[in-house]
C-alpha positions as CSV (number, residue, x, y, z in Angstrom):
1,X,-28.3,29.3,16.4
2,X,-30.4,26.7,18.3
3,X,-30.8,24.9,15.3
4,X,-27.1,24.5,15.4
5,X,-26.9,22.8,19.1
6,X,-26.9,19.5,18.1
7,X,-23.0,20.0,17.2
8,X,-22.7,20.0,21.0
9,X,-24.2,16.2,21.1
10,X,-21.3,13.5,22.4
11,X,-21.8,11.9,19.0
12,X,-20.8,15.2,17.0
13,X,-18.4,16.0,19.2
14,X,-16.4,12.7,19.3
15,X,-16.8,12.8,15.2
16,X,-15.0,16.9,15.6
17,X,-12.3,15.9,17.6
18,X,-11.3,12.9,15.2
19,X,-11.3,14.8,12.0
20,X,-9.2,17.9,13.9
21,X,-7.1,14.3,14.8
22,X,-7.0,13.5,11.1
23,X,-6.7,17.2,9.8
24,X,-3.5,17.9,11.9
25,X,-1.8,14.4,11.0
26,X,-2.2,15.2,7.7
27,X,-0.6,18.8,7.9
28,X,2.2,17.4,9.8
29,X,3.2,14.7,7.3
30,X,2.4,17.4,4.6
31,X,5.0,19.7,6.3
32,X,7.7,16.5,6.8
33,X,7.5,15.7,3.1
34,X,8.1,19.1,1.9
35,X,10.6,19.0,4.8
36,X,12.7,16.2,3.1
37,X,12.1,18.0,-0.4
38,X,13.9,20.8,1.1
39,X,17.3,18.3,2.1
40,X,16.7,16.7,-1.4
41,X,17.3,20.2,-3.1
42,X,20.1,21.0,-0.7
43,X,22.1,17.2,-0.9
44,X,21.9,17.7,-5.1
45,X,22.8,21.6,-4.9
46,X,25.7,19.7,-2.5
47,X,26.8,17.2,-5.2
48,X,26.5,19.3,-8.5
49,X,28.7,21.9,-6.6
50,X,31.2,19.0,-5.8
51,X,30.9,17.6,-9.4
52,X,32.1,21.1,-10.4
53,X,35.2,21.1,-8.7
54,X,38.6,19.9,-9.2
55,X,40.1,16.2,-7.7
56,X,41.5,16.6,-4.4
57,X,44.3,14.9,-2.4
58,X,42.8,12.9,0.3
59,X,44.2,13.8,2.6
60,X,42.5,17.5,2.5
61,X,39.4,16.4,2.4
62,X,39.4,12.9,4.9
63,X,41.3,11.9,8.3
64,X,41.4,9.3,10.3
65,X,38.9,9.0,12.8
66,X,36.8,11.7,11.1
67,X,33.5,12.2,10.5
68,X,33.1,13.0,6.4
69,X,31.6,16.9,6.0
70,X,28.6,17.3,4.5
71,X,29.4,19.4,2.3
72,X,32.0,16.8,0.9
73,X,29.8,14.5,-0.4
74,X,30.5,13.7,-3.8
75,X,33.2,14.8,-3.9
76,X,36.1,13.5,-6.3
77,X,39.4,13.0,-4.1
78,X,42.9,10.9,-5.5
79,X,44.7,8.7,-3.6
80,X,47.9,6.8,-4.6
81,X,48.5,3.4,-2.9
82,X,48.4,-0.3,-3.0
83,X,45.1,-2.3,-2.6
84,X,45.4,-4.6,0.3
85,X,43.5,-7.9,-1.7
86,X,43.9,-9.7,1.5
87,X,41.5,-7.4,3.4
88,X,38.6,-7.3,1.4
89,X,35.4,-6.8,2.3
90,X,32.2,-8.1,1.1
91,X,29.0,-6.2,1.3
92,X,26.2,-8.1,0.7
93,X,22.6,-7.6,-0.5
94,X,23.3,-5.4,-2.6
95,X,20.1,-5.9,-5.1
96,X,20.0,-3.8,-8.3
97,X,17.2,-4.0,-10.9
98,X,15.7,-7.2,-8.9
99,X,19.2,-8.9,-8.9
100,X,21.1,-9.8,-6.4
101,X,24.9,-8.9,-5.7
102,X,27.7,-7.7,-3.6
103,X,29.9,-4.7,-3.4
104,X,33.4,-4.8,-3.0
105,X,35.5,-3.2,-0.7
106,X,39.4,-3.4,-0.7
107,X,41.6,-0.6,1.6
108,X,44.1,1.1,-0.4
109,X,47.2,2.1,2.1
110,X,48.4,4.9,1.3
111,X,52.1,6.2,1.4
112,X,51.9,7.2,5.3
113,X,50.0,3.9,5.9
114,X,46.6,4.7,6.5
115,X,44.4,2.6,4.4
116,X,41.6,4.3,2.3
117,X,38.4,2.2,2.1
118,X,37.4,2.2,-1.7
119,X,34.1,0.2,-2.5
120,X,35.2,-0.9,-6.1
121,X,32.5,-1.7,-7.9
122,X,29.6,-4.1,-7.7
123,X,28.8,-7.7,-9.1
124,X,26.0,-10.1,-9.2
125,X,25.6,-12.7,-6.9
126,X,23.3,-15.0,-5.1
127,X,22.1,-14.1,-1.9
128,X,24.8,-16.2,0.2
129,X,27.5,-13.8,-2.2
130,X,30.7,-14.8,-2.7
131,X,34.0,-14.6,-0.5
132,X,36.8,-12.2,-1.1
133,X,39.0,-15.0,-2.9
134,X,35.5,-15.2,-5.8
135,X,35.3,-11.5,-6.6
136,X,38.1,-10.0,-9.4
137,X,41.4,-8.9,-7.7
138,X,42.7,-5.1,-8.2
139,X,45.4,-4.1,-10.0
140,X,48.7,-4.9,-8.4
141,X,51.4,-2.2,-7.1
142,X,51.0,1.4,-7.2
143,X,47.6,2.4,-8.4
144,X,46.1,6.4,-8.4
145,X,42.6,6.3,-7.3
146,X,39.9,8.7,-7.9
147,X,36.8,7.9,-5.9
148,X,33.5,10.1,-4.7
149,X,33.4,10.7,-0.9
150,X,30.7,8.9,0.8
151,X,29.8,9.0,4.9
152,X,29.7,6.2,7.0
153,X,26.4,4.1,7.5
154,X,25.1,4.0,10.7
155,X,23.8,1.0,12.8
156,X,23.7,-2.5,13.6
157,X,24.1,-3.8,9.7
158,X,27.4,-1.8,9.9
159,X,29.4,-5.0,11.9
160,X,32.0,-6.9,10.4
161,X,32.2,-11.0,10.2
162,X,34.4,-12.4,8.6
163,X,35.3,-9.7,6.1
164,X,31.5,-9.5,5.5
165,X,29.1,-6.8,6.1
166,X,25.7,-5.5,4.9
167,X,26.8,-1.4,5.2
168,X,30.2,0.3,5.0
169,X,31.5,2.0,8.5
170,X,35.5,2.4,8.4
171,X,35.1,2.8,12.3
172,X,33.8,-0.5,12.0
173,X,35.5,-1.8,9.3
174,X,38.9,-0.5,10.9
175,X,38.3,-2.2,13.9
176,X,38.1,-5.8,12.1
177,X,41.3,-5.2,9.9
178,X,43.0,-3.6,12.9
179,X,44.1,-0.9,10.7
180,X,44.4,2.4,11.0
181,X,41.8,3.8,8.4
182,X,40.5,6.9,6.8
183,X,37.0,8.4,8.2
184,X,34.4,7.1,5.5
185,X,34.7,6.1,2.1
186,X,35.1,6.3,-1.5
187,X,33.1,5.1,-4.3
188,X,35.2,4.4,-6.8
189,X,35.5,6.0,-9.9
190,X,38.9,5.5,-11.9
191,X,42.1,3.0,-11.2
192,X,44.8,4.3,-13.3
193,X,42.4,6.1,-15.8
194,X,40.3,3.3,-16.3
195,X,36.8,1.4,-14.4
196,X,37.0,-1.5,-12.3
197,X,37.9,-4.5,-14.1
198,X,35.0,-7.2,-14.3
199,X,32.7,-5.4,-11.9
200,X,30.2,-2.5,-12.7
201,X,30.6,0.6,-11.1
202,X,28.0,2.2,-8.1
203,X,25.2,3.7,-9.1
204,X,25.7,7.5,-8.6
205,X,22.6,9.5,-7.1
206,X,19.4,10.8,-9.1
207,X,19.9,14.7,-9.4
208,X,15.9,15.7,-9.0
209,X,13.3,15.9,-6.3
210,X,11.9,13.2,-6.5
211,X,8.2,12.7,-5.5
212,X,7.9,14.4,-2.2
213,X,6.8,17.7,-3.2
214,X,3.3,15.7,-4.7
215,X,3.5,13.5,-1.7
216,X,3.2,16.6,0.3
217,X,0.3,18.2,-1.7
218,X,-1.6,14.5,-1.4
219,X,-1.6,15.0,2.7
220,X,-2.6,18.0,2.6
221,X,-5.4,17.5,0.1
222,X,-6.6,14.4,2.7
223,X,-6.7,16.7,5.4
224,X,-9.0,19.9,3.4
225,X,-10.9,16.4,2.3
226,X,-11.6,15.8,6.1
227,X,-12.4,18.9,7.6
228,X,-15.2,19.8,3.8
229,X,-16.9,16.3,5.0
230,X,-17.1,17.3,8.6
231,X,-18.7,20.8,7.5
232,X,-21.1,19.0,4.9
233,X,-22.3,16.0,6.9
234,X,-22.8,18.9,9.6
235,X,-24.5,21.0,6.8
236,X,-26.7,18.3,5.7
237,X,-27.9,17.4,9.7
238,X,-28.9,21.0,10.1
239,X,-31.2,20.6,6.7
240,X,-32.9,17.3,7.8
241,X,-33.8,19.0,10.7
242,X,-35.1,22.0,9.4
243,X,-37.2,19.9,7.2
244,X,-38.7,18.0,9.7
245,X,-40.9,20.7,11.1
246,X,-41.0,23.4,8.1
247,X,-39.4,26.3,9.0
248,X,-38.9,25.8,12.8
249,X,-35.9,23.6,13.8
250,X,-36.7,19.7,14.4
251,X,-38.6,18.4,17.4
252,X,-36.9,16.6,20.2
253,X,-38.0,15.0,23.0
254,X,-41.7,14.6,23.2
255,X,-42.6,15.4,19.7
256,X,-40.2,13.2,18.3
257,X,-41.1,10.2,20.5
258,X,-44.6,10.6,19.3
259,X,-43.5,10.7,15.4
260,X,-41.8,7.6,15.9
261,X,-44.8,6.3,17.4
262,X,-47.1,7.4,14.7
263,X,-44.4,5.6,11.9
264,X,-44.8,2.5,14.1
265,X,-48.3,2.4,13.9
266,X,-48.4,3.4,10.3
267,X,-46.0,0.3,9.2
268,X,-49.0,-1.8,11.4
269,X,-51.5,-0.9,9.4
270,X,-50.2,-1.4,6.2
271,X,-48.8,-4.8,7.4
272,X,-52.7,-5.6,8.8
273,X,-54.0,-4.4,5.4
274,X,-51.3,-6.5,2.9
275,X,-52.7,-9.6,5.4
276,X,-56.2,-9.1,5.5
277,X,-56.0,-8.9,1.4
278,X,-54.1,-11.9,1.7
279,X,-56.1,-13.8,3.5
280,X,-59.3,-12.6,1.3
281,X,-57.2,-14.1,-2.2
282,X,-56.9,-17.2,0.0
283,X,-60.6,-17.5,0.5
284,X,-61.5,-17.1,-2.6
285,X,-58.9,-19.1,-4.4
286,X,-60.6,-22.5,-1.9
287,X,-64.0,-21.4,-2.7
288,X,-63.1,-21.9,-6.9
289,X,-61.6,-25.0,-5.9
290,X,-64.8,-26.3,-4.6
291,X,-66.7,-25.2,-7.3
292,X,-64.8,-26.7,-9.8
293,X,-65.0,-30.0,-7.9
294,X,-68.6,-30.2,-8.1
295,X,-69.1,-29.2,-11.4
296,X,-67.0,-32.6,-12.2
297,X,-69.7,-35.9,-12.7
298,X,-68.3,-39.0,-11.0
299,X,-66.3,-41.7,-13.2
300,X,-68.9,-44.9,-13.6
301,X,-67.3,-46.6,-16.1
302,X,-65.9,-46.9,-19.8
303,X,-69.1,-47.8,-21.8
304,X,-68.9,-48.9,-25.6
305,X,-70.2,-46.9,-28.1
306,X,-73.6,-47.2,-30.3
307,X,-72.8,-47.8,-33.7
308,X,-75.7,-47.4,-36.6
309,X,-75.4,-50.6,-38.2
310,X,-77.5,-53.8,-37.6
311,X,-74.9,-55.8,-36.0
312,X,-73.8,-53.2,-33.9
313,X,-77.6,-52.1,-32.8
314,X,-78.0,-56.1,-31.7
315,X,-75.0,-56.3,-30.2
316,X,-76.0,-54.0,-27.7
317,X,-79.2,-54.5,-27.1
318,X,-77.9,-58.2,-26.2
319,X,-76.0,-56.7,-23.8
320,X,-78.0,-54.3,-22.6
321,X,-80.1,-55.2,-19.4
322,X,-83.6,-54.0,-19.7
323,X,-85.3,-52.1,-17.3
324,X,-87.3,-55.6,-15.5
325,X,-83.8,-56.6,-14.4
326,X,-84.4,-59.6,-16.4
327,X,-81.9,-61.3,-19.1
């Protein structure tokens, strides 16, 4: 086991503690994506149970003031009434498929006089929208609605300005029409029988789990993938220093000092060696230089050729000295 004591270094230890870091952040997000596949399987066993069952009156299912059961969602309600045009409410950005748009929202009051928010349908838009006198007007007069129960969103893009909005809240919404309104909403699914006119209807949920379940397996695979590269880096220290001294765990201290010392000098001999060869090449090189430079007569002159004939033998010997020096 003392070959195994170099896992107690600062270095090693530092490097343990960030991959147990790693390890349980990767089980935790693990366990929060299966967590949300769990409430994925529960919200569409939810809405293929309320699919199932037959239109209620609205009055069963929503109140005023009234937070909208969970178990309702999705759920198909009627309502009989007429739409309040002068109310309307614009929710914008509202994208779908890259385009931009706007949902609709008229109240439909109801026989007692509490209004029933019913989001109507959506159209496209730019991303300023259009006001409640640019969107297609309901039907006029009594209409029967059947619409899917949706809850309130939550938060600051819930506030009403001037009949706009960016998410549905009839608290909210009630407040700014100063009407007495059903707790949350309805998505609209039939006026009379028949669709919205000149808007297309909301897009109803995807009935499947969607990617979590995968999502949970990839964490979970990081974190194994962490904690295998811990063990084999670890693995492969152990080996280097097993090999650096045979059989018998690897030198510290002294010993290893004095390897490092004998590397040093090693890599100074060689280096002393390349130069001195260097320098011999060098030598040698000048020394064939010279040579070559003396083996090379010095240039005296461009002198004319002999030629064999007569004229050419007297020409030259005219203008040849001879050896007196005299002409």
């Amino acid at each position: 086991m003392r070959s195994w004591r170099f896992l107690l270094s600062r270095r090693w230890a530092s490097f343990a503690l960030v991959v147990a870091v790693l390890c349980s952040a990767a089980w935790w997000l693990g366990e929060w994506q299966f967590g949300r596949l769990a409430d994925r399987k529960d919200s569409n066993a939810v809405v293929r149970a309320n699919e199932e069952r037959p239109p209620a009156p609205v009055a069963e299912v929503l109140a005023p003031g009234r937070a909208v059961a969970d178990d309702d969602e999705w759920r198909v309600v009627t309502a009989t009434g007429s739409y309040d045009t002068a109310d309307t409410v614009i929710v914008r950005y509202r994208t779908r498929d890259g385009s931009s748009g706007i949902d609709v929202v008229v109240p439909l009051v109801t026989a007692d006089g509490t209004a029933l928010l019913v989001d109507r349908g959506w159209m496209p838009t730019d991303n300023r929208g259009a006001g409640p006198d640019d969107v297609p007007a309901p039907p006029e007069g009594h209409v029967t609605v059947q619409g899917w129960v949706r809850a309130d969103a939550e938060g600051d893009s819930t506030s009403v300005d001037d009949h706009s909005t960016r998410a549905i809240s009839s608290k909210q919404i009630g407040t700014a029409l100063d009407r007495t309104v059903y707790g949350g909403f309805v998505v609209l699914k039939s006026e009379d029988g028949q669709p919205a006119a000149d808007l297309e209807p909301v897009e109803l949920p995807e009935l499947n789990n969607g990617p979590h379940f995968f999502y949970g397996l990839q964490w979970w695979f990081f974190g194994v993938l962490a904690a295998f590269g811990f063990f084999y880096l670890a693995f492969d220290e152990w080996r280097s220093r097993q090999r650096g001294d045979g059989s018998a765990p690897a030198a510290t201290g002294p010993a290893r000092s004095q390897r490092r010392a004998t590397k040093a000098a090693h890599k100074q001999a060689v280096r002393a060696a390349y130069e001195r060869a260097w320098e011999e090449e060098r030598r040698q090189r000048e020394r064939a230089q010279a040579q070559s430079a003396r083996s090379i007569p010095p240039s005296t002159g461009t002198i004319a050729p002999e030629t064999n004939d007569a004229a050419g033998e007297s020409t030259n010997a005219a203008t040849r000295p001879n050896s007196s020096g005299t002409p």
